[in-house]
C-alpha positions in Angstrom: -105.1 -20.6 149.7 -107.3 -23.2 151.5 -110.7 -20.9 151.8 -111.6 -23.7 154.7 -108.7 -22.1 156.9 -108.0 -18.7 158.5 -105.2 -16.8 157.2 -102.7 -17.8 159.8 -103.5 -21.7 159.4 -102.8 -20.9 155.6 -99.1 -18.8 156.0 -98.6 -21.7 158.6 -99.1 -24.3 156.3 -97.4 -22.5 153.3 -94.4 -22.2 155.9 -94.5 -26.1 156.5 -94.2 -27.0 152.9 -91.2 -24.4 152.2 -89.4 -26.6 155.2 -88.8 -26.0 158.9 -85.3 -24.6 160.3 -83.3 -27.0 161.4 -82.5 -25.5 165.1 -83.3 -26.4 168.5 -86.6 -25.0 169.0 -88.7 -24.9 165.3 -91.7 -24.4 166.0 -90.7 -21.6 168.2 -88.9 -19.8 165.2 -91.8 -20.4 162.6 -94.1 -18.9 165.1 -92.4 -15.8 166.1 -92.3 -15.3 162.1 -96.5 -15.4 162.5 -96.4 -13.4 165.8 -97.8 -16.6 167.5 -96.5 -18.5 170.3 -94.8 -22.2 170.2 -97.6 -23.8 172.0 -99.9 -21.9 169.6 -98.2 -22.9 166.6 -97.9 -26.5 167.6 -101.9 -26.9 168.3 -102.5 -25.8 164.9 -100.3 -28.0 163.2 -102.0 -30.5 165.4 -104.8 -29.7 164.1 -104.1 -29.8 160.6 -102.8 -33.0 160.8 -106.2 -34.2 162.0 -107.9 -32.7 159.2 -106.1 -34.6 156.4 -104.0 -31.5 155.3 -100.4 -32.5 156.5 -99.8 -36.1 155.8 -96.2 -36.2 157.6 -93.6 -33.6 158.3 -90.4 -35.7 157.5 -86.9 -35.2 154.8 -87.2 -35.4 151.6 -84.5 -37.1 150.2 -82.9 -37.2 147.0 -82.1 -40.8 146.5 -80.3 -40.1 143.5 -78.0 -38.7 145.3 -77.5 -41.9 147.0 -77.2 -44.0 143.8 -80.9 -45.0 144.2 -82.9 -45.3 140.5 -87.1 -45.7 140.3 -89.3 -46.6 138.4 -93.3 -47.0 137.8 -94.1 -50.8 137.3 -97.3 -51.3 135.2 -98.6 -54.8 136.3 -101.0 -57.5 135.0 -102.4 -59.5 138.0 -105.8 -61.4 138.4 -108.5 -59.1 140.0 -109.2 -60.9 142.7 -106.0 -61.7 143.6 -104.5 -57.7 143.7 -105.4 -57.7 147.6 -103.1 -60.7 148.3 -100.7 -59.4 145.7 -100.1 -55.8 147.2 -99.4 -57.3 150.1 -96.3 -59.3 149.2 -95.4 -55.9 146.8 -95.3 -53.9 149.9 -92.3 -56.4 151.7 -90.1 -54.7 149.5 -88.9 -51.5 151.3 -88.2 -50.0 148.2 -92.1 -49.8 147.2 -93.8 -46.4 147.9 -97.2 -47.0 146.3 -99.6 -49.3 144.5 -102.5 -48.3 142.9 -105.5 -50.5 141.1 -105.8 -48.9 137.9 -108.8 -49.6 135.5 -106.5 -50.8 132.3 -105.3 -54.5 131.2 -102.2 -53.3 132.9 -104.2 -53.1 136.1 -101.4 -52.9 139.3 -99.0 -50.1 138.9 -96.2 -49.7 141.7 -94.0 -47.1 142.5 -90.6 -48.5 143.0 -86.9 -47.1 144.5 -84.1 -49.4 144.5 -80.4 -48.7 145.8 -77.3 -48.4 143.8 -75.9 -51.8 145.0 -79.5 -53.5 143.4 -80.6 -54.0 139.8 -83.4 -52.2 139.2 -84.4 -54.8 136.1 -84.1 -57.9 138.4 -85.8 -56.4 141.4 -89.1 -55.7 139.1 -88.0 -59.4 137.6 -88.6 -60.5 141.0 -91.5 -58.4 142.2 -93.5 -59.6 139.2 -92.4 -63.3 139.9 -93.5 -62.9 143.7 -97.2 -62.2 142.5 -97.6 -64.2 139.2 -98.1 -61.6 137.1 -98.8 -62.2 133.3 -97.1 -59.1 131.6 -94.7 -56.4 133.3 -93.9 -52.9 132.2 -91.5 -50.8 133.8 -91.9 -47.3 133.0 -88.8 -45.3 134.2 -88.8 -41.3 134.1 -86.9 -40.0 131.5 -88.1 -36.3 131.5 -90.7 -33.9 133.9 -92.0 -30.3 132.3 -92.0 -27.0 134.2 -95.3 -26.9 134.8 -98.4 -23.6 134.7 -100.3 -24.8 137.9 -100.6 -23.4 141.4 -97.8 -24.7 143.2 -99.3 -26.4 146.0 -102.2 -28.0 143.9 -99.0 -29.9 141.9 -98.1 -30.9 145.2 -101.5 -32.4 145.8 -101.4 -33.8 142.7 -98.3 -35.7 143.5 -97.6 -35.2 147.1 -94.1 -37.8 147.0 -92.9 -35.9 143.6 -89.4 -35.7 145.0 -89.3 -39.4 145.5 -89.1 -39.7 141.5 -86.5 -36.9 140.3 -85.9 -36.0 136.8 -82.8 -38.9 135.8 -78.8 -37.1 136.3 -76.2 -38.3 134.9 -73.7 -35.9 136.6 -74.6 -37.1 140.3 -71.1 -38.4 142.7 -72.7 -40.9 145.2 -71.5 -39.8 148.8 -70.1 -41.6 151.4 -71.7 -41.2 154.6 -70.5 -41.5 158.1 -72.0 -44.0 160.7 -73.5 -41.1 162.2 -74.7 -39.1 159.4 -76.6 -42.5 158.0 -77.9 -42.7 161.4 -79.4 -39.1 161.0 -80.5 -39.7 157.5 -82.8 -43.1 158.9 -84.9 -40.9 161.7 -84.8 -37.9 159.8 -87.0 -39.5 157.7 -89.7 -40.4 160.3 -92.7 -38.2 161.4 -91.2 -35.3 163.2 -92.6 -35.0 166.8 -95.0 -32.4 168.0 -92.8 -31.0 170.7 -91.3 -28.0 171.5 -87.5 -30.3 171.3 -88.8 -32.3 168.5 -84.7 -33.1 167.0 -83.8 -33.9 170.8 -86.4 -37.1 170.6 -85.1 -37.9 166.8 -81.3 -38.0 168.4 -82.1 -40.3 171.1 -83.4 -42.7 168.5 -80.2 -42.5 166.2 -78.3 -42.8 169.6 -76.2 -39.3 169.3 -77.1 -35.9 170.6 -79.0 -33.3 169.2 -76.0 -31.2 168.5 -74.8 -33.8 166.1 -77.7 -35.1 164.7 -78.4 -30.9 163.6 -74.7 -31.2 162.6 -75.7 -34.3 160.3 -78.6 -32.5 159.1 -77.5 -29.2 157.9 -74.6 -31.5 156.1 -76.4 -33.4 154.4 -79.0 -31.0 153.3 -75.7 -28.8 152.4 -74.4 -31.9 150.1 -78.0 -32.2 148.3 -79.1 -35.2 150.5 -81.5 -33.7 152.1 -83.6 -31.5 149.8 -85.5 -29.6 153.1 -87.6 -30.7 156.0 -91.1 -30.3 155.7 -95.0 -31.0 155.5 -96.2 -33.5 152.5 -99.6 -32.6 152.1 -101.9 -35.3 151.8 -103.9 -35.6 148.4 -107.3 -35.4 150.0 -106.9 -32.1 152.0 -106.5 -29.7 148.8 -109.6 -31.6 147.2 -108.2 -32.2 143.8 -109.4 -35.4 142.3 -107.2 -36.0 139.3 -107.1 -38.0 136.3 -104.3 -39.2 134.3 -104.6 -39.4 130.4 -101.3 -41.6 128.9 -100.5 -39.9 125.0 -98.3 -42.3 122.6 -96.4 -40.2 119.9 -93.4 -40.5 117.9 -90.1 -40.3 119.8 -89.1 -36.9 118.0 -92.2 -35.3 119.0 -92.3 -36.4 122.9 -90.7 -33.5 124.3 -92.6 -30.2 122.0 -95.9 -31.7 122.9 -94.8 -32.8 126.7 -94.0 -29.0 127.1 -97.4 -27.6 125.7 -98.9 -30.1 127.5 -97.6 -28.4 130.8 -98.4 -25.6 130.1 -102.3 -26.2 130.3 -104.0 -24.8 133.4 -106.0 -28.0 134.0 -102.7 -30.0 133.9 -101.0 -30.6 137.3 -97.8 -32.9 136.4 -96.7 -33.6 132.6 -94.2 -36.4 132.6 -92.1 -38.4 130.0 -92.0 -41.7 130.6 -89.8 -44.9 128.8 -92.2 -46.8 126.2 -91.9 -50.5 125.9 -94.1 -53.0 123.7 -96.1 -53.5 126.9 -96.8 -50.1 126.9 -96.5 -48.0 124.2 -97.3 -44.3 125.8 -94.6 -42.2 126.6 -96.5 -38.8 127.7 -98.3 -38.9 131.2 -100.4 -35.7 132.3 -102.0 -35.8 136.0 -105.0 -33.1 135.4 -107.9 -32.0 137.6 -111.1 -34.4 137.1 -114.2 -32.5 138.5 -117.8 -31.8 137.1 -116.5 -29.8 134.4 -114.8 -33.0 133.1 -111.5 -31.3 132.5 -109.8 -34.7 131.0 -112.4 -34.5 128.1 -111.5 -31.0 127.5 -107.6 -31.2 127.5 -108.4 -34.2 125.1 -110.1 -31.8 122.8 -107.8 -28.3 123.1 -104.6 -31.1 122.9 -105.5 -32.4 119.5 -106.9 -28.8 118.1 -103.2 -27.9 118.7 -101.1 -30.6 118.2 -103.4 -33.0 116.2 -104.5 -36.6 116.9 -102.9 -38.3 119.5 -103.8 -42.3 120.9 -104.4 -41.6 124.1 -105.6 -43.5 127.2 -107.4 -42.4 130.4 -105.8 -44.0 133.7 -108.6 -43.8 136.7 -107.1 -45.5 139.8 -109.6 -47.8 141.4 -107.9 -48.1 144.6 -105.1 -47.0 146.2 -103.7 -50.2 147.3 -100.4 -48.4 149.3 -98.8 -45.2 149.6 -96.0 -44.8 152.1 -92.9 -42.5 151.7 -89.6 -44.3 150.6 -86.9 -44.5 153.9 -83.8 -44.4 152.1 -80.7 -46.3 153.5 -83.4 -48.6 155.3 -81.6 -51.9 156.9 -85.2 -53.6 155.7 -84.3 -54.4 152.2 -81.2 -57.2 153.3 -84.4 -59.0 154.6 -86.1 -58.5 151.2 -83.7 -60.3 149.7 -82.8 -62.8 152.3 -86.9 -64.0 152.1 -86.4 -64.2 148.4 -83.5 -66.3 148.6 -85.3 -68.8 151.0 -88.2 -68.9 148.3 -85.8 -69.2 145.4 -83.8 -72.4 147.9 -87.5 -74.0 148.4 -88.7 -73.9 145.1 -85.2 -75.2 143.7 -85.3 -78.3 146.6 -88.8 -78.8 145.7 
């Protein structure tokens, strides 16, 4: 609970993040479930947009379940030139964040590429675009059930769902014209209006009948995990650190699991190693006056022994956007590379 709002802002917000109904009037059924009114309901979520604590309220997608795959890219880029550089990283749709991260490795980009894409060449290609002297891509292999409060985790990592745990078991779909049509402006910033799916329809060109047809579908198939608030980082007030462990293979997933389980510990991941980057184990933990990085450090090794470790601190955030799956953006990614690759090859 945010002690900096009332106790309806708080069920109201705690509503947002479990999802909205997908019906012709939500705002009016979340509000009669808080014995307030639509109009009521909707200034408040107004106003907690304002305040930093709802970044968006949008889908969340599973783009596994649309053949997409991800990956954290750990770059090596001049200093001075990051600025420049983020902003050719961002052409690519398929790029959800960049951070400046005080390390050798000193760009690292969150990536999403679709099933008809190599993953390996579009990183290939990214690092190419912006000259960069060594690349490391860092796929998720594993995430642990974590101890922490539930909605700080979601501070933590706000776009969690935009990197799933891998599956191997996953059929990808095949959608309608109107159901991708859904999927694209579902995935916008939902209005602030009483008929908030009626504007969203007119965009995709269908009715609102359909488009709430579409939407229950998909979220039915798995497509569409809910429709809901992402929190922005800032409004919970939880700076974070992340500490990077390297350990043998065998003993990744006993100490990942522990790891989670620690109360300062907000996201404990298991990442792929590489000679660019040998740390497998990435916890996300609470970094405030009482220095909690330093003191995981020391109750980690009491129970699980030495470790190499490395702290992450993020410099800058360079970009973070959400990840519009099934985006007609990326044939124009690739079309501007392929005039670069014609230019330099006439050259």
């Amino acid at each position: 609970m945010d002690a900096a709002l009332d106790l309806t802002d708080n069920a109201l917000l705690s509503q947002l993040l479990d999802g909205l109904p997908l019906e012709h009037r939500p705002f009016a059924a979340l509000g009669r479930r808080l014995g307030i009114s639509e109009q009521d309901y909707l200034d408040r979520v107004s106003r907690l947009r304002g305040t930093g604590h709802i970044a968006r309220l949008a889908a969340s997608v599973d783009g596994q379940r649309l053949g997409y795959r991800s990956s954290l890219v750990a770059m090596r880029l001049e200093p001075e030139r990051l600025g420049d550089a983020a902003r050719v990283l961002a052409r690519h749709p398929g790029v959800a964040s960049i951070e400046r991260v005080d390390d050798p490795l000193n760009c690292w980009v969150r990536l999403a590429v679709p099933a008809t894409d190599s993953l390996a060449q579009t990183v290939a290609s990214l690092g190419e675009s912006v000259d960069a002297a060594r690349v490391a891509m860092l796929p998720l292999v594993r995430r642990y059930p974590m101890a922490a409060d539930d909605r700080a985790r979601r501070a933590a990592d706000p776009d969690e769902d935009s990197e799933p745990e891998p599956r191997s078991d996953l059929t990808r779909p095949s959608l309608t014209k109107t159901q991708l049509s859904a999927l694209r402006v579902l995935q916008a910033d939902l209005p602030l209006l009483e008929l908030p799916f009626v504007v969203l329809a007119a965009q995709a060109g269908i009715t609102e009948e359909a488009l709430l047809i579409c939407a229950r579908s998909l979220k039915h198939a798995g497509i569409i995990r809910r429709l809901a608030a992402v929190p922005a980082a800032k409004s919970l007030d939880v700076p974070t650190i992340t500490i990077a462990w390297q350990l043998p293979d065998e003993q990744l997933d006993n100490a990942g699991r522990r790891l989670a389980q620690f109360r300062q510990v907000l996201r404990c991941v298991r990442r792929a190693h590489s000679a660019e980057w040998p740390y497998s184990l990435f916890t996300t933990v609470t970094a405030g006056p009482a220095d909690s990085s330093k003191d995981l450090v020391n109750q980690a090794q009491e129970i699980l022994g030495a470790m190499e470790h490395r702290p992450l601190c993020t410099i800058a955030s360079l970009l973070q956007r959400p990840i519009i799956y099934c985006s007609d953006a990326l044939d124009g990614w690739w079309q501007e590379q392929s005039a670069i690759a014609d230019k330099i090859s006439s050259n």
